[in-house]
C-alpha positions in Angstrom: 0.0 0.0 0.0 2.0 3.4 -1.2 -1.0 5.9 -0.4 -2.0 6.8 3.3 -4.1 9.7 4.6 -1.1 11.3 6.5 2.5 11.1 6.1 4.5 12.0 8.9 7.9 13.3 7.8 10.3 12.2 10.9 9.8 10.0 13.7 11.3 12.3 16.5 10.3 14.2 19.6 6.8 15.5 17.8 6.7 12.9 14.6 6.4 9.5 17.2 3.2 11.8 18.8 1.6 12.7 16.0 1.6 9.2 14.6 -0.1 8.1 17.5 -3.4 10.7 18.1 -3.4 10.3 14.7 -3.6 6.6 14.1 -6.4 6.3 16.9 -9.1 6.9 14.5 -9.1 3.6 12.8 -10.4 4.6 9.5 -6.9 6.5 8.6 -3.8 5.1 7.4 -0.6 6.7 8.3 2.7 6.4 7.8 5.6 7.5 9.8 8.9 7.8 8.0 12.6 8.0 9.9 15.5 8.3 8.3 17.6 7.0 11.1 17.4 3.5 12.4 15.0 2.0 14.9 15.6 2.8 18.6 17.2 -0.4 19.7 20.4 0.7 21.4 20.3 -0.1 25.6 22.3 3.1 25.5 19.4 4.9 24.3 17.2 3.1 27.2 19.8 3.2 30.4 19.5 7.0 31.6 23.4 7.3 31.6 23.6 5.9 28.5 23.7 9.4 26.9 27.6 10.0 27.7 28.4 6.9 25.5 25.7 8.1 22.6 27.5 11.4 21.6 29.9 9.3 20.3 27.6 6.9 17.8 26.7 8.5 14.6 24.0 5.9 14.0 21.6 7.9 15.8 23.1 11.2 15.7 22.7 13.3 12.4 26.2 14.4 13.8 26.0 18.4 11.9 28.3 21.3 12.1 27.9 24.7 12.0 29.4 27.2 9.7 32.2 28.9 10.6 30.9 31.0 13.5 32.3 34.6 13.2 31.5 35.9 16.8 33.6 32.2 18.2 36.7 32.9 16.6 35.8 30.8 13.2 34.7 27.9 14.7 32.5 25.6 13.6 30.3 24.3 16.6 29.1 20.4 16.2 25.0 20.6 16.4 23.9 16.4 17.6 20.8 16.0 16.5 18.4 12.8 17.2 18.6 10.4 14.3 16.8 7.1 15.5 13.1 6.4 16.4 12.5 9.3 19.0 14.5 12.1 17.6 16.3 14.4 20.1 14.1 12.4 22.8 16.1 9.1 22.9 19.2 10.9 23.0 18.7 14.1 25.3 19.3 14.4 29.1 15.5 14.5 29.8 15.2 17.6 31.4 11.5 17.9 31.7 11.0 21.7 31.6 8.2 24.0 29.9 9.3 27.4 30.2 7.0 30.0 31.7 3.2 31.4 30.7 4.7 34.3 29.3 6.5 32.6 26.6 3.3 31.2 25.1 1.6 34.1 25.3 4.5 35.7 23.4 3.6 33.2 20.9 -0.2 33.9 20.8 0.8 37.2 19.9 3.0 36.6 17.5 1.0 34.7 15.5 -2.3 36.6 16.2 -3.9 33.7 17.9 -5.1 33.1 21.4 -5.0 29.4 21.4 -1.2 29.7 21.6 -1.4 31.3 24.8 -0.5 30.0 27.7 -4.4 29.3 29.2 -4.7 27.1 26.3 -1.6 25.4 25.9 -1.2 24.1 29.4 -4.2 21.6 28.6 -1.7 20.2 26.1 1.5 19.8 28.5 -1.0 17.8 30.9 -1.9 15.7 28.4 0.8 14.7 27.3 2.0 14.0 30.9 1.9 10.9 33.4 4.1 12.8 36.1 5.0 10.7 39.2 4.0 13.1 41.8 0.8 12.8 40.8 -2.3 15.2 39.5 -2.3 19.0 40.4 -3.6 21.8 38.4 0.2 22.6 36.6 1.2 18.4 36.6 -0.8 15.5 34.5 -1.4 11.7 35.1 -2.0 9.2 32.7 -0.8 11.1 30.0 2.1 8.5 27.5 5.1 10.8 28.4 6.5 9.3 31.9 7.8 12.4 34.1 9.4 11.7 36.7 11.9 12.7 40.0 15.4 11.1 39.8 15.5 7.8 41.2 20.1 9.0 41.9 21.5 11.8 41.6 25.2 12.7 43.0 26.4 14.4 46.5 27.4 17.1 44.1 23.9 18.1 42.7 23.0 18.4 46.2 25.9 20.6 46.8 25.3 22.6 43.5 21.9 23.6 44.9 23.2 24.7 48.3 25.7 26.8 46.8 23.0 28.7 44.6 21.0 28.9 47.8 24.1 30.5 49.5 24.3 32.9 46.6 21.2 34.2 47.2 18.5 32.5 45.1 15.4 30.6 46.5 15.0 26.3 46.5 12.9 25.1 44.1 11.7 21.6 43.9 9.5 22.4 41.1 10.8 24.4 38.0 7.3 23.3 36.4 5.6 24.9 39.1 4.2 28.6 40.3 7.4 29.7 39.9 10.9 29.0 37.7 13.1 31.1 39.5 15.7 29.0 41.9 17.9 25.7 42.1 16.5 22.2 42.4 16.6 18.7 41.0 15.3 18.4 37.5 12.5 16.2 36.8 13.0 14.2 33.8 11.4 12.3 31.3 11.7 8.6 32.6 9.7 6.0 33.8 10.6 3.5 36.3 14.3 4.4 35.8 14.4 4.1 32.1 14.0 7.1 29.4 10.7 7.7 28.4 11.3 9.3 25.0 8.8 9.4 22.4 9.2 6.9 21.1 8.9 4.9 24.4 5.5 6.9 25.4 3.9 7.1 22.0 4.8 5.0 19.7 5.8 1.6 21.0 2.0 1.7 22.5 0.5 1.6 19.0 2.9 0.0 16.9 -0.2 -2.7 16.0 -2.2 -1.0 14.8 -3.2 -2.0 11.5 -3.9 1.3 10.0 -0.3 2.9 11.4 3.6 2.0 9.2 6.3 2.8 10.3 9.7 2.3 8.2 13.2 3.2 9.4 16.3 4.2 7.1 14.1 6.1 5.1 14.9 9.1 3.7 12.5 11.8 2.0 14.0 13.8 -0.7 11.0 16.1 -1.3 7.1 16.6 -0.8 5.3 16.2 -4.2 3.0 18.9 -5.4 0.0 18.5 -7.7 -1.1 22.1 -8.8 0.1 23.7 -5.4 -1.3 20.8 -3.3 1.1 18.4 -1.3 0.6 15.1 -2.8 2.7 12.9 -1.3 6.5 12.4 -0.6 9.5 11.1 -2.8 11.9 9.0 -0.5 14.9 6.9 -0.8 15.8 3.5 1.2 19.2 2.5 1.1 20.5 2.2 -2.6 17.2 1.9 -3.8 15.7 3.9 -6.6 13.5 6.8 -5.5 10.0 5.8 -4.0 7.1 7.7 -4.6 4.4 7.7 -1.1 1.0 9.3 -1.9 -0.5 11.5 0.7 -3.7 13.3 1.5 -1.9 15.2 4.3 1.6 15.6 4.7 3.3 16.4 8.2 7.1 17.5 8.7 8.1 16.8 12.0 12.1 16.7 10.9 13.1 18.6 13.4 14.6 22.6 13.0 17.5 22.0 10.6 15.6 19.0 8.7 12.4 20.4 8.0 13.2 23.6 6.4 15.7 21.7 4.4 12.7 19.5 3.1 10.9 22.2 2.2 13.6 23.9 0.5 14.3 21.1 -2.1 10.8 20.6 -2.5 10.4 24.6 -4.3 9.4 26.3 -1.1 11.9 28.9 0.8 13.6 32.3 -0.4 13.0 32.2 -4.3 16.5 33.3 -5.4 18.4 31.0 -3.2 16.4 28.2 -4.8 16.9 29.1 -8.4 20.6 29.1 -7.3 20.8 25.8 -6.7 18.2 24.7 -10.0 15.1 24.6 -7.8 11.9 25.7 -9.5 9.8 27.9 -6.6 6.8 26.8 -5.7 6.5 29.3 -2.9 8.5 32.1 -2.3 9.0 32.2 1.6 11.9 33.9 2.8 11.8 33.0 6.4 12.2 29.1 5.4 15.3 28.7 7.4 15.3 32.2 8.8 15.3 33.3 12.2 17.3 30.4 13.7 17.7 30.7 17.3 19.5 28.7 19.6 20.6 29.4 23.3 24.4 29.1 23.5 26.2 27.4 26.4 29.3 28.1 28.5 31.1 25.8 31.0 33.0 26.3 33.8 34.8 23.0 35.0 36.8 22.4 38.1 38.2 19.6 39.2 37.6 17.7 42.4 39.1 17.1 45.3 37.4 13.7 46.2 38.1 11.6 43.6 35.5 9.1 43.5 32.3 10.8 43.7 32.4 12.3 40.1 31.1 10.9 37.2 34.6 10.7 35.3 35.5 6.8 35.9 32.7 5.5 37.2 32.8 1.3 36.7 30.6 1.0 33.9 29.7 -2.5 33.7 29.3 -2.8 37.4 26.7 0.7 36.9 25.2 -1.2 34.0 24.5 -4.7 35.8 23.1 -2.4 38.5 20.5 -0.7 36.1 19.7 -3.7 34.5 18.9 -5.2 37.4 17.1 -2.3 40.1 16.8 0.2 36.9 18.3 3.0 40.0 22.0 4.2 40.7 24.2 5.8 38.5 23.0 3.8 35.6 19.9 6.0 35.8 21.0 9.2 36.2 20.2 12.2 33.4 23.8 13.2 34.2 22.4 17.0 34.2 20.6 15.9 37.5 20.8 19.9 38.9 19.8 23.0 37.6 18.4 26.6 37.9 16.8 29.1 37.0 18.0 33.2 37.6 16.7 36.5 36.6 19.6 38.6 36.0 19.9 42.2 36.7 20.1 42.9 33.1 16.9 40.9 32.2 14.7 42.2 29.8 11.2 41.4 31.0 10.0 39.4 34.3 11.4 36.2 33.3 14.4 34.3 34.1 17.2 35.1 31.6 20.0 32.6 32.7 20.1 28.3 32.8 22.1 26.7 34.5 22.7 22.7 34.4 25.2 21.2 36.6 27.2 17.8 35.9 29.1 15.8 38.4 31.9 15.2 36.0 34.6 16.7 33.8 32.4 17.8 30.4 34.3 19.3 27.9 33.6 19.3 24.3 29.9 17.8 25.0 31.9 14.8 26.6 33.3 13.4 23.3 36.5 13.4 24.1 37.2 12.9 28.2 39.4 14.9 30.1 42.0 13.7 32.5 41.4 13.9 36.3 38.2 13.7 38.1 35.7 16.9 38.2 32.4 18.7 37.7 31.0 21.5 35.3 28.6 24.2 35.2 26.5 24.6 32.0 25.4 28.7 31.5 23.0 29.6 28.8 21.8 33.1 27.9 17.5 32.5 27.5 16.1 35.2 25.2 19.2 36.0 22.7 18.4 38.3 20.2 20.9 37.0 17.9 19.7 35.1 14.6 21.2 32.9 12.6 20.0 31.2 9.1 20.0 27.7 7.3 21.5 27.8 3.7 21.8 24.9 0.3 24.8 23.8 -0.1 23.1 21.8 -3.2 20.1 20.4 -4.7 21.5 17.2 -3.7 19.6 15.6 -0.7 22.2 13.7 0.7 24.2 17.0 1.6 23.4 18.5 5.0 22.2 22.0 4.6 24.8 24.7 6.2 23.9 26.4 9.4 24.5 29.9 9.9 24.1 29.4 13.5 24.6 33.8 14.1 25.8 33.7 17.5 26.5 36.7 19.8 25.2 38.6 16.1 23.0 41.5 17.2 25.0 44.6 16.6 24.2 45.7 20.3 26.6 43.1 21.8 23.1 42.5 24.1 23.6 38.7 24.2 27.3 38.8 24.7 27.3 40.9 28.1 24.1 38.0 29.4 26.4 35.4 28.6 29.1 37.3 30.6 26.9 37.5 33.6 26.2 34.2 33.2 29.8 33.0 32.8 30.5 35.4 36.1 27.9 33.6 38.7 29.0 30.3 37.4 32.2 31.3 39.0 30.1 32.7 42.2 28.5 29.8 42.4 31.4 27.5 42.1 32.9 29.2 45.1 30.6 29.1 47.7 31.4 27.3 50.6 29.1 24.1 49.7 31.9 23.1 47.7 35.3 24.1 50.0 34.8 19.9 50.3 35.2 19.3 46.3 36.6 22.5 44.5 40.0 21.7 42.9 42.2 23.6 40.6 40.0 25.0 38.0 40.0 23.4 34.3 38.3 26.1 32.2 38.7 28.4 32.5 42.0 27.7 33.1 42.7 31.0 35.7 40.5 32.9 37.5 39.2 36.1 35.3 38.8 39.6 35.6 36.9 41.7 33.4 34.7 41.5 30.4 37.1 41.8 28.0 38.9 37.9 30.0 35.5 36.9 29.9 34.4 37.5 26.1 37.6 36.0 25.2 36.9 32.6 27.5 32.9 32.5 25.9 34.4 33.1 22.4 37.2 30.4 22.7 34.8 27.8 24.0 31.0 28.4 24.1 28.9 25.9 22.7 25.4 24.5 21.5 23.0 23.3 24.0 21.5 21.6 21.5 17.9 24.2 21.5 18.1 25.1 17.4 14.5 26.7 17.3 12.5 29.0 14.6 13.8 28.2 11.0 10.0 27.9 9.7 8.5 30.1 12.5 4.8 30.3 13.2 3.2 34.1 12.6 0.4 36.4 11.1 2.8 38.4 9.5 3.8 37.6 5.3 7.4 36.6 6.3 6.4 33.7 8.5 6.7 30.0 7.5 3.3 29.1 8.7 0.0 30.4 10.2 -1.5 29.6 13.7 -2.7 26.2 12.7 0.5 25.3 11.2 0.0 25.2 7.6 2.8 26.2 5.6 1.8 29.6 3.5 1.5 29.5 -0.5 0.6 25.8 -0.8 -2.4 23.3 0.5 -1.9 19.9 2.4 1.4 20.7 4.1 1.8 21.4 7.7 5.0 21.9 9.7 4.8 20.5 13.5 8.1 20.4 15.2 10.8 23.0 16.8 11.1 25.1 13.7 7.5 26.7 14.1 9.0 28.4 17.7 8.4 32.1 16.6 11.0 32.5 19.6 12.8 30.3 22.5 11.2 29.2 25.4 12.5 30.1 29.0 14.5 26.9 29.3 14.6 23.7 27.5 12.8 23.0 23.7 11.6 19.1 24.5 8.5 19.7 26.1 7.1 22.5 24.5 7.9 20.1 21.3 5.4 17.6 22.3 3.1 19.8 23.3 3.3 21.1 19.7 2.7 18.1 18.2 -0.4 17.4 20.7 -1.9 20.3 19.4 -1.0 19.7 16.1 -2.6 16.4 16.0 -5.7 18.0 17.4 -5.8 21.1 14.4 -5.5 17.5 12.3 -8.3 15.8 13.5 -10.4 18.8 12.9 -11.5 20.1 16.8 -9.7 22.9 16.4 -6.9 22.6 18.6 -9.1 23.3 21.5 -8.6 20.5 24.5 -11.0 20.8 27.8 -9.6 18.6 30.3 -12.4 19.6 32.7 -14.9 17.4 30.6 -12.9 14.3 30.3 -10.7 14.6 27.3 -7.4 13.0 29.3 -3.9 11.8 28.2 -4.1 8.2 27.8 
């Protein structure tokens, strides 16, 4: 059977969720389509797993940047989710939303009110089955498992203290009534094991007669009948190009993936396509536009007490420990602590700075380990103004797209000085007496430092990705965006984007959950209610 009501482009964080709501009605056939290969890795599925995962390009699209003119040339490595699950089966699993005011931001943005927070949060409770049960900001019985950590390291504990000793507020809950302070992050697990997407949604359904889904399959373009999407053109292996027919097609490929879809298939800013040979279907100039990311700075020390860390833990003794009690080290996120600060140079009411703290020596995302025994501070800047833009190399579908990432951009230099302050209470932080115990000679950077002009340097030398690429086919009422409120991409019928790229900006922390939440609603919009969800009358997440 080649011809299918729906065809889900990408099995990742929102593809695995659409292909469930929308294979419950019986009477339609879908197809989910991955390009990567199924999910079957026990990395993927032991918590800790993820330190050993950066390093497997089966399940990693593995990209680069461009060379990044505010970071001294470099060209940053961007891991994206390449398996069943996308990002999900190879992220830490911080569960966080972000904060009302980001949705409503959205709802403005694209001139609709079911975008705002008062209607989204139906969506985020649906989605969730959260451990400490049923409240009005926490779901049950939702497929997404959310969870406390069942280990996390003396460490994290001491990482919260010292923010508490800094002067910000505990917080158990960064989900909660409030974002602002240092806690545990909950994570998206269940009974130990990582609940990603494709965990929680898809493995569910997988019978169901009226739902494929094929691996190693790679879509080249959507086909068009007379400005309609039609159906898809992928490739499987060495096999010659297969044609899918479609009464609906869905991209869920993921910020980098999807507007490169859409490029090749004639849709993006005209006279970049007729560079590369492409005849324009639609002329959208925004398709890969108004990349956003939130860029990350660590601060490492090393540690006095050499076996607590993460650094050398015994791995097969962790791993017949998980396999056997699914607890210990084996089921840690790693990023077990975080928090959440607003600045003095914040922009609005909400919390500018991230921080995510590791019990071991993280440099280089962990792909290549350091000597010694340590920990590190992750620092991200929330609400950068900078933008950045995807670009053809070729026509050639096989050929990643380049990634003008546009870090520390904006002429004001207004998301360099954040990341400074950021960098600077990292350093605070670290030297609070919670960690006289642990604090050893610092590792990067590698001497204490002074002023801005140390700092810039340090962020320029070695900030990185952490991995929150949002916006390259973003949602609004205005001509230049990608697609309209209910997700339908401009200038053509039968195509909707539902993933990351439709952020019209970041959220106030990590991209995961508001990416599911996307996809709820977008299955919803799909099924033809609207979008509207009332959780008061029974409509719950199971």
């Amino acid at each position: 059977m080649n011809s299918y009501d729906y065809v889900i482009v990408g099995a990742g964080s929102a593809g695995c969720v659409l292909a469930n709501r929308l294979s419950a009605d019986a009477g339609k056939r879908v197809l989910l389509l991955e390009a990567g290969p199924s999910d079957w890795s026990p990395l993927i599925h032991m918590p800790a797993g993820l330190a050993r995962l950066v390093n497997q390009r089966s399940v990693n699209w593995n990209y680069h940047t461009e060379p990044e003119p505010a970071l001294n040339q470099r060209r940053l490595w961007w891991p994206r989710g390449k398996t069943l699950g996308g990002s999900s089966s190879i992220n830490a699993m911080c569960y966080v939303r972000g904060v009302p005011a980001d949705y409503d931001r959205w709802a403005q943005a694209c001139g609709d009110p079911r975008w705002s927070w008062q209607q989204v949060v139906s969506w985020f409770l649906r989605s969730e089955d959260n451990t400490r049960g049923a409240s009005p900001l926490h779901g049950v019985g939702g497929p997404l498992g959310v969870a406390d950590l069942r280990h996390h390291n003396p460490l994290s504990a001491a990482f919260i203290e010292a923010g508490v000793s800094a002067g910000h507020t505990r917080n158990d809950d960064f989900n909660g009534d409030r974002q602002a302070g240092f806690g545990l992050y909950q994570v998206t697990q269940r009974d130990g094991r990582r609940c990603s997407t494709a965990s929680a949604y898809l493995k569910p359904v997988r019978d169901r007669a009226n739902l494929r889904v094929r691996t190693h399959a790679l879509v080249e373009r959507v086909l068009f009948d007379h400005g309609r999407a039609v159906g898809v053109q992928l490739r499987h292996g060495r096999h010659a190009p297969e044609r899918i027919e479609a009464g609906e097609v869905i991209l869920a490929a993921g910020a980098i993936n999807t507007p490169h879809l859409l490029m090749l298939s004639g849709i993006g800013p005209a006279d970049h396509l007729r560079e590369h040979g492409i005849a324009v279907l639609a002329d959208l100039p925004d398709v890969g536009g108004e990349l956003q990311d939130h860029l990350d700075i660590c601060t490492l020390f090393g540690s006095k007490q050499k076996k607590l860390t993460y650094d050398h833990l015994n791995e097969l003794t962790t791993a017949v420990r998980w396999l056997r009690h699914h607890d210990g080290p084996g089921s840690s996120n790693i990023a077990e602590a975080g928090g959440f600060v607003r600045s003095a140079l914040a922009d609005d009411a909400r919390c500018d700075l991230q921080f995510h703290f590791v019990p071991a020596l993280l440099d280089d995302h962990g792909r290549h380990r350091l000597p010694g025994d340590g920990f590190t501070v992750h620092a991200c800047y929330l609400h950068p103004r900078s933008r950045g833009r995807l670009r053809l190399h070729s026509a050639d579908p096989a050929q990643p797209i380049a990634i003008h990432a546009g870090y520390l951009s904006d002429p004001e230099g207004h998301d360099l000085k954040r990341m400074i302050m950021a960098a600077r209470l990292s350093r605070e932080i670290l030297a609070q007496r919670a960690f006289d115990p642990y604090r050893g000679e610092p590792v990067f950077p590698e001497r204490a430092l002074d002023t801005d002009a140390d700092y810039a340097d340090f962020i320029r030398r070695k900030a990185e990705t952490i991995y929150h690429p949002v916006g390259s086919c973003r949602m609004g009422k205005d001509e230049r965006a990608v697609v309209d409120s209910e997700l339908r991409v401009r200038g053509v019928q039968g195509l909707r984007v539902a993933d990351a790229s439709v952020m019209p900006s970041l959220p106030t922390g990590n991209t995961n959950a508001p990416t599911i939440m996307i996809a709820e609603r977008a299955s919803a919009l799909l099924n033809g209610d609207g979008g509207r969800l009332n959780l008061l009358n029974g409509d719950g997440g199971s």
